[in-house]
Structures are given as structure tokens and as C-alpha cells.
C-alpha positions in Angstrom: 0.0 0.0 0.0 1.3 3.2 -1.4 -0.2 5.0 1.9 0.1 2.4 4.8 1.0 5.2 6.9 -1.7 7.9 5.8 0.6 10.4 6.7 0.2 11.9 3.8 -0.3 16.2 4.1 -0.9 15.8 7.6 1.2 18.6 9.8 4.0 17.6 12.1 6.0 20.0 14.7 9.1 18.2 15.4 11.4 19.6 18.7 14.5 19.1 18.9 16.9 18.6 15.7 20.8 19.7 15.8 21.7 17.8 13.3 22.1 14.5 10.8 22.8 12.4 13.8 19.8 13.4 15.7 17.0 11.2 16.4 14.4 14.4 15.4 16.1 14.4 12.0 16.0 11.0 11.4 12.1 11.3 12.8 11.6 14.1 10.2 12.7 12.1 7.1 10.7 9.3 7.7 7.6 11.6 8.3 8.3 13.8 5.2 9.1 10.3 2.9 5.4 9.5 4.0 4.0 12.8 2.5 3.9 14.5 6.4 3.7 18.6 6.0 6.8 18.5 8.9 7.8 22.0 10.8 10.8 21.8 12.7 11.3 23.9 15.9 14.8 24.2 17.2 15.7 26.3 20.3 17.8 29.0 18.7 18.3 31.8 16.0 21.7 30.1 15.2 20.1 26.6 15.4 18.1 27.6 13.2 20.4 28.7 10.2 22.1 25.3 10.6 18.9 22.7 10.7 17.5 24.9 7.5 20.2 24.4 5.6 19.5 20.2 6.3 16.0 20.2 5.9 14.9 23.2 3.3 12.3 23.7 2.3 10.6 22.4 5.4 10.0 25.5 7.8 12.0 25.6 11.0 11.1 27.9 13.9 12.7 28.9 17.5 11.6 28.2 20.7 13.5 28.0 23.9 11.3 26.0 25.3 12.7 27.1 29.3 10.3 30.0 28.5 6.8 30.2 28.8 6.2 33.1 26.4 8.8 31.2 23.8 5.9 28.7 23.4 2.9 31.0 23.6 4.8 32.7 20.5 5.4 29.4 18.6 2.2 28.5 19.2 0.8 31.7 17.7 3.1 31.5 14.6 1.9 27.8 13.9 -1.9 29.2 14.0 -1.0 31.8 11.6 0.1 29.1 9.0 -1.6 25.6 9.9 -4.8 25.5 11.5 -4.3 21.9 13.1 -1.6 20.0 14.3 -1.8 16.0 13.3 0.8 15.6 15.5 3.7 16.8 17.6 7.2 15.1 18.3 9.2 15.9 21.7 12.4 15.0 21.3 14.2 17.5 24.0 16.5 16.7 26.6 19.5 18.2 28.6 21.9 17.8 30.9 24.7 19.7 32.8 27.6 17.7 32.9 29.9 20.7 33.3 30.7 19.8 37.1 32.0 16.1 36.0 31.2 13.1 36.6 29.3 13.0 40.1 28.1 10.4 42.2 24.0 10.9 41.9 23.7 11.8 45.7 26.0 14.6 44.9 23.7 15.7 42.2 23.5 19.6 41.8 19.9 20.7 42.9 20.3 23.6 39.6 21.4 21.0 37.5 18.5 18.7 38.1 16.2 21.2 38.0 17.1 22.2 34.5 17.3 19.2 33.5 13.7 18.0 34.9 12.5 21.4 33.1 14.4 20.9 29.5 13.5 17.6 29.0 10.2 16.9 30.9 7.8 19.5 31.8 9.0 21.0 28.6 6.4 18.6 27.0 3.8 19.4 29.4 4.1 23.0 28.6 3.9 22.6 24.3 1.3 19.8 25.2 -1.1 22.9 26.9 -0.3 25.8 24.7 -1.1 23.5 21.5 -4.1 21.6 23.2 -6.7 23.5 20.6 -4.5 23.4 17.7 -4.0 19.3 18.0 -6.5 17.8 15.9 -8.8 15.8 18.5 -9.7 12.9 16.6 -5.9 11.6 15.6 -3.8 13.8 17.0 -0.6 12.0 18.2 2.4 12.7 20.5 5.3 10.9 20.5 8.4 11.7 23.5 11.8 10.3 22.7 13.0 8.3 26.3 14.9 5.7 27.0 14.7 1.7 27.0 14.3 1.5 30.8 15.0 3.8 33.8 15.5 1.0 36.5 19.1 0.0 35.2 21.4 2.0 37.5 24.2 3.4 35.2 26.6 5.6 37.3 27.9 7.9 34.2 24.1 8.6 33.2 23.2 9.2 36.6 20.2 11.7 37.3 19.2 11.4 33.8 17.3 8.1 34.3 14.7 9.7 37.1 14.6 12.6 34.4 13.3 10.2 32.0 11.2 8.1 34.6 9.6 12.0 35.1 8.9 11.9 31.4 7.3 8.5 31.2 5.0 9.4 33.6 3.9 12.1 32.5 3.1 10.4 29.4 0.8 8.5 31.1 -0.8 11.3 32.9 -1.2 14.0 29.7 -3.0 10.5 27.5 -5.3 10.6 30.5 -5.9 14.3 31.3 -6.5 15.0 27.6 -8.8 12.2 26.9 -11.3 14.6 29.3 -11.6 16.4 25.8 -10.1 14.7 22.8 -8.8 11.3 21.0 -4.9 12.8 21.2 -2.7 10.1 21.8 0.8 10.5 24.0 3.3 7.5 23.7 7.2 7.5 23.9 9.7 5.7 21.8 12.3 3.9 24.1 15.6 3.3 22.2 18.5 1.8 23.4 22.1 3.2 23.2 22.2 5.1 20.0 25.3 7.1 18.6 24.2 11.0 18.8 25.8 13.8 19.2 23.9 14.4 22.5 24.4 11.3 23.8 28.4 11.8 23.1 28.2 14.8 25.9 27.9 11.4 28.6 30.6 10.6 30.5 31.7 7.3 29.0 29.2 7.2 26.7 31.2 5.1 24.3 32.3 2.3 26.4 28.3 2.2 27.4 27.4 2.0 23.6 29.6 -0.4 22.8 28.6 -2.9 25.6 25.0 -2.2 25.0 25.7 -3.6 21.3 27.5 -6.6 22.7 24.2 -7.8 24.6 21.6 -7.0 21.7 20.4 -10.5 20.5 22.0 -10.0 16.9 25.0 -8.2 18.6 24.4 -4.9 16.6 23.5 -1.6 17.6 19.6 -0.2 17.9 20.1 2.4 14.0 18.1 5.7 14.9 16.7 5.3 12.1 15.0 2.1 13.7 13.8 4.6 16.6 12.4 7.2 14.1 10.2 4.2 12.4 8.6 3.5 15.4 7.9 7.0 15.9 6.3 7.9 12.8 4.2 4.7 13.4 3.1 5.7 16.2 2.5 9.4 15.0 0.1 7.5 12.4 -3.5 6.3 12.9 -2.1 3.0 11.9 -1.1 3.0 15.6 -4.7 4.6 17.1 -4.8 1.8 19.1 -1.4 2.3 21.6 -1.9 5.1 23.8 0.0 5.6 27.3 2.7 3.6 26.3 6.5 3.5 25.9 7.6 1.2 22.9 11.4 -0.1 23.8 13.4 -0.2 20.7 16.5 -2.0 22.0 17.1 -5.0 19.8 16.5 -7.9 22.4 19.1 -6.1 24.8 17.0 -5.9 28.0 16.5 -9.8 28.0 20.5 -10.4 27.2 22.7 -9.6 29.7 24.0 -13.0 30.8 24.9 -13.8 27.6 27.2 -16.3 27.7 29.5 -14.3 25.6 29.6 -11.2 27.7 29.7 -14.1 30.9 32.8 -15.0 29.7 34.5 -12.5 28.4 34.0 -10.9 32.0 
């Protein structure tokens, strides 16, 4: 089917490209190879020149989204142009690493905070200002997280109750907004990818390269294989799955005694 999707001339505000390696970019292409109208909001002036220039002629607008009056403007520039949202991709996180590598009780209280603002309540905040402008019927929203939050990994440290944060409150925005509307709210849940974000991790490398030893066919989760699952789930194809996080990990989470990483240990 030339449509499986039925993405096609439906309007999508993606958050959160910087560049090829992001998982927003890759999210992007897939939605605009399935005919998606995509607009791409990054969080600054000088973002912005640089993501045009990789997805022209798709629109791309600013929004720090620390700032409420940020989002009230996005949200009135979007009006202006497209009169509803088919869906809306969250794909924002942040963390200050600047201090080091800490143990999490040391973790600073700024530093949280920020991090709890940038890359949860964020989506909370776009959620409410764009509540009218989602279409009500099949509107869909769609978080980037991670493939579970209960693994205890010391250089990712208070990123991982971040991301708990953000599942949650999945959960709880699918069930406040079903008072008024058919909007969906799921997350994808990848495991290690190779980003530029995730390179700002302490270690990050020797974390990736583990996590491909103990996926079942002993290769690395693509982004690209992140951003499929995404636009699926941005697609009434998916109307059924709401509240949920879809793990993406390549077998990884049922793996870790494998006998090979057993006994190379």
C-alpha cells in the first residue's frame, strides 16, 4: 500500500533537531518520505540557520522552550500558517555535565532542576499551549525516552529519574487529555544510539559499545529504527497504543547473561 501510513499532508511540529545524527532528523525524514507537511522547531536563532540548511524547504522555527512566552509565540506562529496539528514530536533533553562526573547523591539541585525542566515539563508545557490546535480525533504525540530507567548506570546518573519523570507524564497528559479529545501520548524507548547528544555522557562510548554486545543479533539499535517506530506511532495505523513506551532495543534488556559477555567478563 502506497499510503500504509496515511501520513500523507498531515502537519507535524518536530522539537529538537541539531543535526544529521539526531534522532528528530531522522524522525523528520521518515515523516516527510510518508508525505507529512513537517515543521521543525529548534531552540535558537543560530540553530536555526544550521537545521535549514539540512531540511529546506521544510520550515524551521525557534523556541527556547525554558520560557513560557517562547511557546505561547510558537504556538501563535503555527496558528498563523496551519490551522491543526496532526501531531507533535518531543524530542528535547538536557543535561549539565559541566561539574564532572558525580556520584547521583552529589547531584546539583540547579542542574536537576534544569534538567527536569528541559527535557520533561517542557512537553507538558507545548502539550497545553497547542491543546486547541491538535486535531482531536488523531492527534498523536510521541516523547523520545529511553529503554528503561531502573538500570542504575553511574555515568548517566540523574538522567534516568529525568526520563522516569517523562514517562510518567506520558501517562498522565493520555489521561488528562482524553477529558476532551482522542490525542494520543506515547514515547519511543531506544536503546544506546550514537548522537551527538548522547556523546556529551561521560563514558558514553564504552556504554554503547557494551549495549551492542548484549543486543540479541550483537548490533547496535540504527536511529533510524527509533524514528520508524515513531512515525508509526505518529500514524492512525497506531490509534490503538496510547499511554505507552515502545522499547526499541534489539533484544538487549533480556541479554545480559549472555554467555559471551559471561565469559569475556
Amino acid at each position: 500500500m502506497a499510503d500504509f501510513l496515511q501520513l500523507a499532508d498531515k502537519t507535524i511540529l518536530v522539537f529538537g533537531v541539531a543535526n544529521r545524527k539526531s534522532v528528530a532528523y531522522h524522525i523528520g525524514q521518515e515523516l516527510t518520505t510518508a508525505g507529512a507537511r513537517v515543521v521543525y522547531v529548534v531552540r535558537s536563532a543560530t540553530r536555526q540557520e544550521s537545521v535549514s540548511k539540512l531540511v529546506s524547504p521544510a520550515p524551521v522555527l525557534v523556541c527556547d522552550v525554558e520560557h513560557q512566552d517562547q511557546i505561547d509565540r510558537l504556538r501563535d506562529a503555527v496558528r498563523e500558517q496551519f490551522p491543526v496539528i496532526h501531531g507533535l514530536v518531543h524530542s528535547l533533553a538536557f543535561a549539565d555535565y559541566s561539574a564532572g562526573w558525580l556520584p547521583f547523591h552529589e547531584t546539583p539541585r540547579a542542574a536537576f532542576l534544569q534538567a527536569i525542566d528541559i527535557s520533561c515539563y517542557s512537553l507538558m508545557a507545548v502539550c497545553n499551549a497547542f491543546k486547541d490546535l491538535l486535531d482531536p480525533e488523531q492527534g498523536s504525540v510521541v516523547s523520545i525516552s529511553i529503554s528503561t530507567t531502573r538500570m542504575a548506570a553511574e555515568n548517566y546518573g540523574y538522567m534516568a529519574p529525568v526520563k522516569a519523570a517523562l514517562d510518567s507524564a506520558i501517562c498522565f497528559l493520555a489521561k488528562s487529555f482524553s477529558k476532551f479529545s482522542k490525542v494520543r501520548f506515547n514515547a519511543v524507548c531506544p536503546g544506546l544510539l550514537k548522537t551527538s547528544a548522547s556523546a556529551g555522557i561521560p563514558g558514553y562510548v564504552d556504554s554503547y559499545l557494551y549495549a551492542e554486545q548484549a543486543t540479541l543479533r550483537k548490533e547496535a539499535v540504527q536511529t533510524s529504527e527509533a524514528a520508524n517506530v515513531a512515525a508509526f506511532l505518529l500514524s492512525p495505523r497506531s490509534s490503538g497504543i496510547n499511554a505507552q513506551g515502545i522499547v526499541v532495543d534489539a533484544g538487549m534488556s533480556i541479554n545480559y547473561f549472555d554467555d559471551q559477555l559471561i565469559h569475556r567478563t
